[in-house]
DONUMAR-39563 format. One record per residue (C-alpha): residue number from 1; residue in three letters; x, y, z. Coordinates in nm, 2 decimals. Layout:
BEGIN
+-----+---------+--------+--------+--------+
! num ! residuo !     px !     py !     pz !
+-----+---------+--------+--------+--------+
! NUM !     ALA !      X !      Y !      Z !
...
+-----+---------+--------+--------+--------+
end
This chain:
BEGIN
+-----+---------+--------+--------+--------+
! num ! residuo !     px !     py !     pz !
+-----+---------+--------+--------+--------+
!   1 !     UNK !   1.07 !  -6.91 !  -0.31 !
!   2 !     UNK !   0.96 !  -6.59 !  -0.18 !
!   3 !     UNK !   1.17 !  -6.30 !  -0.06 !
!   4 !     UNK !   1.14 !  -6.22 !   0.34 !
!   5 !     UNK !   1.51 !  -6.10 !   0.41 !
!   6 !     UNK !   1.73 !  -5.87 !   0.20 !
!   7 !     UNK !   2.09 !  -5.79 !   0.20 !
!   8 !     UNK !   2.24 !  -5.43 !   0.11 !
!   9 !     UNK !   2.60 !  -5.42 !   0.09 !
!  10 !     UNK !   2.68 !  -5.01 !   0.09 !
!  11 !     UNK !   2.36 !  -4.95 !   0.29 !
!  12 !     UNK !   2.50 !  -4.68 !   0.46 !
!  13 !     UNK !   2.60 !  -4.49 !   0.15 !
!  14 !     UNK !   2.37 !  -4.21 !   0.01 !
!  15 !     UNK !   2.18 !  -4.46 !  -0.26 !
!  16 !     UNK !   2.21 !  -4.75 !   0.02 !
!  17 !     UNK !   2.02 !  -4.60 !   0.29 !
!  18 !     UNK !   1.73 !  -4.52 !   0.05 !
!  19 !     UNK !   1.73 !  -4.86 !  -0.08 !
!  20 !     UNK !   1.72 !  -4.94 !   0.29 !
!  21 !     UNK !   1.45 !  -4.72 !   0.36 !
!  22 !     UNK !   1.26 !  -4.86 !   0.07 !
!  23 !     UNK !   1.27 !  -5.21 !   0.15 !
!  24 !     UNK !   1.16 !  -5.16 !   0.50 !
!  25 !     UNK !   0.79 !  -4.99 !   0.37 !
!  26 !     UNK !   0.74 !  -5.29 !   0.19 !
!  27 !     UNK !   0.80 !  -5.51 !   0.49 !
!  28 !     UNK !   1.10 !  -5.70 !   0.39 !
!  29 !     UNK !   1.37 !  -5.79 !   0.69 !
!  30 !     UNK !   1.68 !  -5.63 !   0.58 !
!  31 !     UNK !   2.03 !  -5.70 !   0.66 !
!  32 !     UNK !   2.28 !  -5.37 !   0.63 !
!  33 !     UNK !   2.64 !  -5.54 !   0.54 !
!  34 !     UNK !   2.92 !  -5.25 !   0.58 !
!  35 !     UNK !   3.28 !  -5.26 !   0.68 !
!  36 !     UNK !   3.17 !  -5.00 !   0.98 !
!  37 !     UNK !   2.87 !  -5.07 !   1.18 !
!  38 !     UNK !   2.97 !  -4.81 !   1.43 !
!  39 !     UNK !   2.92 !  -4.58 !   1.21 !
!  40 !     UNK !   2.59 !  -4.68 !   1.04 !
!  41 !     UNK !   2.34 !  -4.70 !   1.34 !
!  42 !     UNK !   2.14 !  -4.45 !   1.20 !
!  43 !     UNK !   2.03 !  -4.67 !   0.90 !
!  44 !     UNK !   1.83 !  -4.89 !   1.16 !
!  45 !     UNK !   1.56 !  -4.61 !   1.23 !
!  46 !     UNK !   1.43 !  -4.69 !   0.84 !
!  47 !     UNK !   1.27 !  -4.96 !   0.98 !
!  48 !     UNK !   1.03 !  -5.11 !   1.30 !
!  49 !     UNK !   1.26 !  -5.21 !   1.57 !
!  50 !     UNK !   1.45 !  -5.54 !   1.49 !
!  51 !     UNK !   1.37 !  -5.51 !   1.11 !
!  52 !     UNK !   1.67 !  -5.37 !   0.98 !
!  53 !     UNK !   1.99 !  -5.51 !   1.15 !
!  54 !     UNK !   2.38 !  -5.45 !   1.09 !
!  55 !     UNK !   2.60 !  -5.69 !   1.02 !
!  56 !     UNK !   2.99 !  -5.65 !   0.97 !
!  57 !     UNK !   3.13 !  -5.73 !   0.62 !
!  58 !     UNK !   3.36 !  -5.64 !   0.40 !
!  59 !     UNK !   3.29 !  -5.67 !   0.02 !
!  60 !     UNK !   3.67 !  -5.76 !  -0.07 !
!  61 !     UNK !   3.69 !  -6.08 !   0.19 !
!  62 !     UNK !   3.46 !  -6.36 !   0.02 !
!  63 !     UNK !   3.41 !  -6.53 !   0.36 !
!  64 !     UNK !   3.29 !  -6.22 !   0.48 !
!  65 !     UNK !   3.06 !  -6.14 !   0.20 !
!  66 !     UNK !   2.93 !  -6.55 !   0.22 !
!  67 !     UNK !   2.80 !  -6.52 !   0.62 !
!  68 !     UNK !   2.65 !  -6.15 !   0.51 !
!  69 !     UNK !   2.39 !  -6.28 !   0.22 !
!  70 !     UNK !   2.36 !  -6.69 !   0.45 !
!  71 !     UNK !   1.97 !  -6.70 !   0.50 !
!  72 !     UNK !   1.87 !  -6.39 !   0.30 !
!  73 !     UNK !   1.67 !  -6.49 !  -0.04 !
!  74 !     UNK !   1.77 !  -6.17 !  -0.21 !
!  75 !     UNK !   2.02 !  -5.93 !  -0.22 !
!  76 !     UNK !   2.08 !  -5.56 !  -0.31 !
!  77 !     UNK !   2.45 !  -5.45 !  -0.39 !
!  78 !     UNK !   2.52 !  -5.04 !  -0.37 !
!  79 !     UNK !   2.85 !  -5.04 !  -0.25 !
!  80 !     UNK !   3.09 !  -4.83 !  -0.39 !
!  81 !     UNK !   3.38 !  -4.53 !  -0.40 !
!  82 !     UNK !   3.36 !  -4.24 !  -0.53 !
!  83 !     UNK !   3.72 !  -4.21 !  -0.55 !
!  84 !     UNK !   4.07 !  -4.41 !  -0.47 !
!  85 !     UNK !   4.23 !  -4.45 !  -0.13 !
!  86 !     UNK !   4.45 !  -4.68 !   0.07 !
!  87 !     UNK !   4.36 !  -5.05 !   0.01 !
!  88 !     UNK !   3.98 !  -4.88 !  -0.14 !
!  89 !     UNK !   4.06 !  -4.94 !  -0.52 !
!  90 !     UNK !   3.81 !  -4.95 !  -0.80 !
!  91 !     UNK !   3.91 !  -5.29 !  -0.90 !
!  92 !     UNK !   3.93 !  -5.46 !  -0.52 !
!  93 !     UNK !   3.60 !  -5.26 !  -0.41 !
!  94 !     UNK !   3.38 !  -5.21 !  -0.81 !
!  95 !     UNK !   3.51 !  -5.49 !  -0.96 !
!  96 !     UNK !   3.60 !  -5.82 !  -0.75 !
!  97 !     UNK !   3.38 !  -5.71 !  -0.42 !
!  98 !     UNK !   3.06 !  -5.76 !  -0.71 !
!  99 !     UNK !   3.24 !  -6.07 !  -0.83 !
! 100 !     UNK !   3.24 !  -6.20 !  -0.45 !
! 101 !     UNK !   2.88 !  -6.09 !  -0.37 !
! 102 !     UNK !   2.78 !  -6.26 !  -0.73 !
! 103 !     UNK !   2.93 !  -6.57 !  -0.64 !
! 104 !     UNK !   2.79 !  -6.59 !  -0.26 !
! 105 !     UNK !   2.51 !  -6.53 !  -0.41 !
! 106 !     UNK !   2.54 !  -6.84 !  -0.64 !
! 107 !     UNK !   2.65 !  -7.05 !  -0.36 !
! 108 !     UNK !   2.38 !  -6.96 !  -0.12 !
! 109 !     UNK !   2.11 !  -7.02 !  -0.36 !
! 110 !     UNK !   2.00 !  -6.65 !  -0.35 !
! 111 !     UNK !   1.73 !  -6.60 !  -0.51 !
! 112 !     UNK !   1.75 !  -6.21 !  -0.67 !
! 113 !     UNK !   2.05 !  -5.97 !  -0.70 !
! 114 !     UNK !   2.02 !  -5.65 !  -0.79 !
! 115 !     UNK !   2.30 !  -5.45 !  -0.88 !
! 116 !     UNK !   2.36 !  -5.09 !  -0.85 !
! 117 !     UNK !   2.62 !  -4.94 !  -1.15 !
! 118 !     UNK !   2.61 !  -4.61 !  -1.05 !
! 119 !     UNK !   2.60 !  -4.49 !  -1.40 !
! 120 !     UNK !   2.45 !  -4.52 !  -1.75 !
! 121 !     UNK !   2.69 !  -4.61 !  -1.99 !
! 122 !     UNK !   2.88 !  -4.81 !  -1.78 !
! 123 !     UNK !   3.15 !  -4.91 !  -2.00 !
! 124 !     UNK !   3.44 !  -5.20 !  -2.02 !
! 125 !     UNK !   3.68 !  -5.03 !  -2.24 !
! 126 !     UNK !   3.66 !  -4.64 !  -2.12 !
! 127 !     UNK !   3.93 !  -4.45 !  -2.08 !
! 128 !     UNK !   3.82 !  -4.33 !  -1.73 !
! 129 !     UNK !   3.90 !  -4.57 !  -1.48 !
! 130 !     UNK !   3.59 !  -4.55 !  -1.26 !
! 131 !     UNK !   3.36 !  -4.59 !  -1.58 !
! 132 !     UNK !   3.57 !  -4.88 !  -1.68 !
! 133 !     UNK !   3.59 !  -5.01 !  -1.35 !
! 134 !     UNK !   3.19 !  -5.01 !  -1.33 !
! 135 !     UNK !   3.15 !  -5.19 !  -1.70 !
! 136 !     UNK !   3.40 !  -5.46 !  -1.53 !
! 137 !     UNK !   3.18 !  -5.48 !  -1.22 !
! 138 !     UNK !   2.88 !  -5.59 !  -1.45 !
! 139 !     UNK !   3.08 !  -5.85 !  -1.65 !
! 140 !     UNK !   3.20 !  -6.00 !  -1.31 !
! 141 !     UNK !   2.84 !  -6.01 !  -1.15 !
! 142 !     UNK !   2.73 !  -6.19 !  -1.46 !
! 143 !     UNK !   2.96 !  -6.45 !  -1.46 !
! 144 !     UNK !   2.87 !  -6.55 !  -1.13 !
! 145 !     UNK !   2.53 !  -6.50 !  -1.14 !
! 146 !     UNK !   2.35 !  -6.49 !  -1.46 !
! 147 !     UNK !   2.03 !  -6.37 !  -1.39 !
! 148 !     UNK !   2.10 !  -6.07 !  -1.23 !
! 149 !     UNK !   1.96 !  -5.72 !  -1.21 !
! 150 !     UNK !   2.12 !  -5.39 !  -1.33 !
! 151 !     UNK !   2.00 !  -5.03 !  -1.25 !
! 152 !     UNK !   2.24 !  -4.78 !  -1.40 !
! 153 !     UNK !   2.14 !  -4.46 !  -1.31 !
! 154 !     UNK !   2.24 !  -4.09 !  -1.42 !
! 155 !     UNK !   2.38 !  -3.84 !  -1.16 !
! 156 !     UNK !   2.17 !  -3.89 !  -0.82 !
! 157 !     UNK !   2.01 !  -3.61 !  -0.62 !
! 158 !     UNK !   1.89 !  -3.56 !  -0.32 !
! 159 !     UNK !   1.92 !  -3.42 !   0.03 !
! 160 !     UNK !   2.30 !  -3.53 !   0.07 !
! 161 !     UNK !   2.42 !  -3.53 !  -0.28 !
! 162 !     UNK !   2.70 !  -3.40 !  -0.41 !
! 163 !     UNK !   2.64 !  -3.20 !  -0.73 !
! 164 !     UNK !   2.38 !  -2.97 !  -0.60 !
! 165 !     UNK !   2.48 !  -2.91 !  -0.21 !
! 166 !     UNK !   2.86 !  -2.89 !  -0.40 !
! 167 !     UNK !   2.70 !  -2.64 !  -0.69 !
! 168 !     UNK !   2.53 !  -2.45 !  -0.44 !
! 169 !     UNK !   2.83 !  -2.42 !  -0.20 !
! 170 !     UNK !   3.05 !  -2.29 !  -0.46 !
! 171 !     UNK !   2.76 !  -2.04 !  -0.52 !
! 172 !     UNK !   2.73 !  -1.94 !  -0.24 !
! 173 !     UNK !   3.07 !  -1.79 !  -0.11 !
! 174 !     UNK !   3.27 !  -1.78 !  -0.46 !
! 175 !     UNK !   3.27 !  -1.48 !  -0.73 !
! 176 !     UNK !   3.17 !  -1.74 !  -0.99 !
! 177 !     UNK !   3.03 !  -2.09 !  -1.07 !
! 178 !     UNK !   3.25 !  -2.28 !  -1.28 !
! 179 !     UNK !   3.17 !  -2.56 !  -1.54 !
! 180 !     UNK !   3.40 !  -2.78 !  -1.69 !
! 181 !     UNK !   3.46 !  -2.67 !  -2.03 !
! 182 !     UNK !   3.13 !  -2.53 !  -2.25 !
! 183 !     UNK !   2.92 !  -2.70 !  -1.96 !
! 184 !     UNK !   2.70 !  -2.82 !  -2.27 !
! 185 !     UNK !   2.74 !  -3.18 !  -2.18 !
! 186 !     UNK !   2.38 !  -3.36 !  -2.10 !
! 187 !     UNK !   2.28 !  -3.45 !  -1.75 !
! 188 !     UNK !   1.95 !  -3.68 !  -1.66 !
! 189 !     UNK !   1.95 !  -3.63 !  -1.26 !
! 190 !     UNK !   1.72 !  -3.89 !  -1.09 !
! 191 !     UNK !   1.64 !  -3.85 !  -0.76 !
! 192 !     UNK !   1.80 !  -4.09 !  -0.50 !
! 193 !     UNK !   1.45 !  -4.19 !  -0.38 !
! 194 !     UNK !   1.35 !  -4.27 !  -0.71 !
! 195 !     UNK !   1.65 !  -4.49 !  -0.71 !
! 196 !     UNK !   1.54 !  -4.68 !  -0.43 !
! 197 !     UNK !   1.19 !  -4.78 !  -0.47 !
! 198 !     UNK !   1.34 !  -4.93 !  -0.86 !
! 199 !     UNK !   1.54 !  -5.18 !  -0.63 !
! 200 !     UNK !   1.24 !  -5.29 !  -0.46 !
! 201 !     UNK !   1.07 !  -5.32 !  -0.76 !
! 202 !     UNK !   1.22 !  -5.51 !  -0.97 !
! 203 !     UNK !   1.28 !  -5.73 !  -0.64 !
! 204 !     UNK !   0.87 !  -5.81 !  -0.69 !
! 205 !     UNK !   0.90 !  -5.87 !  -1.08 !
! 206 !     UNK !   1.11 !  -6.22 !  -1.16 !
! 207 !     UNK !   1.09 !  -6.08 !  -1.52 !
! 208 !     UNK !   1.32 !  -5.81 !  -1.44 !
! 209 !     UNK !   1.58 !  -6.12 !  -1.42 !
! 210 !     UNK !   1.89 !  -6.02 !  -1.72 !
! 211 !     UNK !   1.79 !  -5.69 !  -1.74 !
! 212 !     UNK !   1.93 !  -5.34 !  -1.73 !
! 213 !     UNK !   1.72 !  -5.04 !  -1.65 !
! 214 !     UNK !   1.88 !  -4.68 !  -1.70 !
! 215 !     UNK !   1.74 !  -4.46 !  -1.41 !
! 216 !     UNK !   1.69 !  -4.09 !  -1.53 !
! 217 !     UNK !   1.46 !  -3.81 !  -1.42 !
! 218 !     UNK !   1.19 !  -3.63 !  -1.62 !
! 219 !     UNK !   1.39 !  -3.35 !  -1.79 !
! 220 !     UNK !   1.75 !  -3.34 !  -1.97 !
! 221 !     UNK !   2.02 !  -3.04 !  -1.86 !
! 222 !     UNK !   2.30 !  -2.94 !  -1.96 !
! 223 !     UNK !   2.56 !  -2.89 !  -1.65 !
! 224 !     UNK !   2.55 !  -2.54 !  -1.73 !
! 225 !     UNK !   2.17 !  -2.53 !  -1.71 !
! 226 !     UNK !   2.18 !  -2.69 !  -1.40 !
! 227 !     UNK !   2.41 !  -2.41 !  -1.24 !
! 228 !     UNK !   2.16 !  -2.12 !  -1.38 !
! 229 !     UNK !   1.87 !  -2.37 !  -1.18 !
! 230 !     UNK !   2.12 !  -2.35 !  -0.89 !
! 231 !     UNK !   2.16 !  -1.97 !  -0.84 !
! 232 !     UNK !   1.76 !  -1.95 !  -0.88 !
! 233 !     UNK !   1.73 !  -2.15 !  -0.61 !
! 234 !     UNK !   1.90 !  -2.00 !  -0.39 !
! 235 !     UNK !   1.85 !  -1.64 !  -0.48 !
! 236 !     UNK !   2.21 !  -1.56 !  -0.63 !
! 237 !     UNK !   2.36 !  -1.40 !  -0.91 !
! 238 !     UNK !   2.69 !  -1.53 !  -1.03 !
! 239 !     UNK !   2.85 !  -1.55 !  -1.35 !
! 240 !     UNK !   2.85 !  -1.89 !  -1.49 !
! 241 !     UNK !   3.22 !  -1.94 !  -1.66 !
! 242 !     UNK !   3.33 !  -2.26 !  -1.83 !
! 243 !     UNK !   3.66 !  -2.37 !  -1.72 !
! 244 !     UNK !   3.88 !  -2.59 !  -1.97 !
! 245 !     UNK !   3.87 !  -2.97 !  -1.92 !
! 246 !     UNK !   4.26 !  -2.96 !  -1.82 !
! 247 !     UNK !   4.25 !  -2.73 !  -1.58 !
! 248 !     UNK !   4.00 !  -2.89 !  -1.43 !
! 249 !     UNK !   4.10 !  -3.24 !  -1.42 !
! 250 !     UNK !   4.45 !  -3.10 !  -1.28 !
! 251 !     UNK !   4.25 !  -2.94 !  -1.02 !
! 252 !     UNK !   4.07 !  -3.25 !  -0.96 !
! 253 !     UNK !   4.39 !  -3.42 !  -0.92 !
! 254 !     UNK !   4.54 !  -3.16 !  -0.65 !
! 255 !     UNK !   4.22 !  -3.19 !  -0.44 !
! 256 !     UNK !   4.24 !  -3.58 !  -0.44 !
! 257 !     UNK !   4.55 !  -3.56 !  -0.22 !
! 258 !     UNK !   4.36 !  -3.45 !   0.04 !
! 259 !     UNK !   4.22 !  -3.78 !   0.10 !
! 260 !     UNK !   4.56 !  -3.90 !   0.19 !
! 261 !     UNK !   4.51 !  -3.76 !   0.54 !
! 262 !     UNK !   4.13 !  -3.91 !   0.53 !
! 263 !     UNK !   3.91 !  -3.59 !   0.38 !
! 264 !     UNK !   3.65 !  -3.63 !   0.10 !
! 265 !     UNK !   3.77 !  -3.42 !  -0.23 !
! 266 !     UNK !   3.59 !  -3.20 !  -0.35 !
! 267 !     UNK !   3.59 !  -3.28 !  -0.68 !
! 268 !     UNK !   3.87 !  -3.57 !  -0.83 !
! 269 !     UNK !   3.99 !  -3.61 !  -1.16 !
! 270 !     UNK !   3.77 !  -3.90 !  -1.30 !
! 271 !     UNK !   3.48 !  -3.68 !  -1.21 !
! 272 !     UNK !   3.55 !  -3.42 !  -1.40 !
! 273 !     UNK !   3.61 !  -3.65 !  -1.73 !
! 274 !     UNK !   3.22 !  -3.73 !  -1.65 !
! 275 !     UNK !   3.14 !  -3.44 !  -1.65 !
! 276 !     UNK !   3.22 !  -3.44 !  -1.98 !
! 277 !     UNK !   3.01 !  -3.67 !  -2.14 !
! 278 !     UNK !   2.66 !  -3.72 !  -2.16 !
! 279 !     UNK !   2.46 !  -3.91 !  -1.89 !
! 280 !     UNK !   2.14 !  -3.98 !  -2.02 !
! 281 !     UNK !   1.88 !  -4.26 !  -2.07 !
! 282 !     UNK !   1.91 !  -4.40 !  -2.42 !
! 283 !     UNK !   1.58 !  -4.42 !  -2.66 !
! 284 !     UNK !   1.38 !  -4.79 !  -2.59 !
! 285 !     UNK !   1.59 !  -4.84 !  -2.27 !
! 286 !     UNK !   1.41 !  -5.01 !  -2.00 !
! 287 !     UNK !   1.31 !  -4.70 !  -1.75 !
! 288 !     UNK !   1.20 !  -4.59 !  -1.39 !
! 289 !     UNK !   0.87 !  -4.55 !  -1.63 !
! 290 !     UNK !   0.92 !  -4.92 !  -1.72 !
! 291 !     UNK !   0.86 !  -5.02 !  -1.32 !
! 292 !     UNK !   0.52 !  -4.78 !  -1.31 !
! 293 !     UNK !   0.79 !  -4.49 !  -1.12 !
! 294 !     UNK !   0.73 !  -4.16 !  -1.26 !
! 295 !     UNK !   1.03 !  -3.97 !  -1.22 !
! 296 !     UNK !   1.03 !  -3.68 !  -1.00 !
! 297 !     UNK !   1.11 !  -3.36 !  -1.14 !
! 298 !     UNK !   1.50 !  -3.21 !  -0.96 !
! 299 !     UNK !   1.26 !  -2.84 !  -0.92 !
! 300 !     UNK !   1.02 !  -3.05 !  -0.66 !
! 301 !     UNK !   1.29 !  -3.12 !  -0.42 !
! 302 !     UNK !   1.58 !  -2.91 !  -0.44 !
! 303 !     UNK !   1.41 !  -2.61 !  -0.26 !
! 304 !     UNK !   1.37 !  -2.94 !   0.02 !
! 305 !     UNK !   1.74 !  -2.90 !   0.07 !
! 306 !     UNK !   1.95 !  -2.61 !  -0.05 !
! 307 !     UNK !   1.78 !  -2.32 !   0.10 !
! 308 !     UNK !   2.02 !  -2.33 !   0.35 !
! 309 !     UNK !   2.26 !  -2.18 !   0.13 !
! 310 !     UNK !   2.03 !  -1.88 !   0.01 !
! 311 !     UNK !   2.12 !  -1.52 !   0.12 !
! 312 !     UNK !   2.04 !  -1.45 !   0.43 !
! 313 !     UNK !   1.99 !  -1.79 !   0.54 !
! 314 !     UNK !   1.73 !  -2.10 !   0.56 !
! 315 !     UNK !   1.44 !  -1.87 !   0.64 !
! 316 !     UNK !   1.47 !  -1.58 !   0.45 !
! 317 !     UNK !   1.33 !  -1.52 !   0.10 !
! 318 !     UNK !   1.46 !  -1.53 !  -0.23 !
! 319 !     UNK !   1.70 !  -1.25 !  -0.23 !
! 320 !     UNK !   1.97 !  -1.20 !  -0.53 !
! 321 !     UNK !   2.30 !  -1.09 !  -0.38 !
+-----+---------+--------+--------+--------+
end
């Protein structure tokens, strides 16, 4: 069988719409399934006209998930939270949406499903809810459909991401950047686009079946590191001053309730416990390198997108203040 059309659940999302834009270069007809097509009508530009449609779905409704992958021979699942709200849960959203894409997929006769983690070390029994909830998602997807695809990949970058443009804001109009604790834990940041053309490839390899690729960039930083390539960027000096774990996470917490009344948090709790730990390809893992990607470097594209927050604005030079 070969692939023509493609389904991406969470293809509105900042990994989705690259995934989108990738499978559109390579000619594939894609189908965008997302609870909100209203609001996604810009992800239809990625492709010629007709070739990327939207269709309404919602991953925690099986029937709905079933008449979003009918008549497509592969499918591409990137839907996710980045934090808890309302009826969004990690289990109903992480954990039994991938279950109900798996099994659609099963029952449709789908040919490929890739599956996007969100993170390396994606583990059942973590402490951190979002980590476990992401080990669960895998375990589900396998059950109902064997031969799937992983990509697990370290922190993602790119023009709307949130640990840079959030580094860089914090830079740019506070007295200091903070880290959580020693800011010595490991970071392998892979570039979102980098992210999407490993979905298409391992869509044209059937030997990428039952696999798990860890997606990491070229270089290895500490989160400390990465502040100090931050304020280079954009021409500041700050102090860079480790803040303990607790406070942090309490922190996290407060600015989680502002999603109540339907604002993105800053920073929650479980994302500060990541920030924490290492996020980094292991040794003999199968790689971007593995799918003939060479990684590209965070210094080649951050200058793309953060110069809005140097001194003196987009246009001006490098200018400490």
């Amino acid at each position: 069988m070969s692939i023509e059309q493609v389904t991406v659940f969470g293809g509105s999302g900042f990994i989705g719409r690259v995934v989108v834009q990738a499978l559109a270069r390579q000619g594939y007809q894609v189908r965008v399934a997302v609870r909100r097509p209203d609001l996604a009508d810009s992800v239809t530009t990625a492709g010629n006209v007709g070739q990327v449609m939207l269709m309404r779905a919602n991953i925690r409704m099986p029937r709905s998930v079933a008449a979003a992958v009918a008549g497509s021979q592969a499918v591409v699942n990137a839907a996710g939270i980045p934090f808890q709200r309302g009826r969004q849960r990690y289990q109903s959203v992480h954990v039994d949406g991938a279950r109900n894409i798996a099994a659609a997929c099963r029952a449709a006769g789908v040919e490929r499903l890739v599956h996007v983690s969100g993170i390396i070390g994606a583990e059942r029994g973590s402490k951190n809810p979002f980590i476990r909830s992401k080990g669960d998602a895998e375990q589900a997807v396998i059950g109902e459909f064997e031969t799937a695809t992983f990509l697990r990949p370290s922190v993602v970058f790119g023009p709307n991401d949130q640990i840079f443009n959030r580094m860089a804001g914090i830079a740019s109009t506070a007295p200091i950047v903070p880290v959580v604790g020693s800011g010595k834990a490991r970071v392998q940041p892979v570039f979102v686009g980098d992210v999407g053309d490993a979905a298409v490839a391992v869509l044209a390899r059937p030997d990428t079946a039952r696999s798990v690729f860890e997606l990491g960039g070229p270089l290895v930083y500490t989160y400390r590191e990465l502040a100090a390539l931050v304020l280079r960027e954009i021409g500041r000096r700050r102090p860079i001053v480790g803040v303990p774990e607790g406070l942090m996470k309490i922190a996290g917490f407060l600015a989680q309730q502002i999603a109540i009344v339907g604002l993105r948090p800053p920073l929650t709790a479980d994302q500060v416990e990541l920030m924490c730990h290492d996020n980094v390809v292991r040794a003999g893992a199968l790689s971007l390198e593995t799918l003939g990607i060479r990684p590209t470097a965070v210094e080649a594209i951050l200058p793309t997108y953060l110069d809005r927050f140097r001194a003196g604005g987009r246009y001006s030079l490098h200018v400490s203040a």
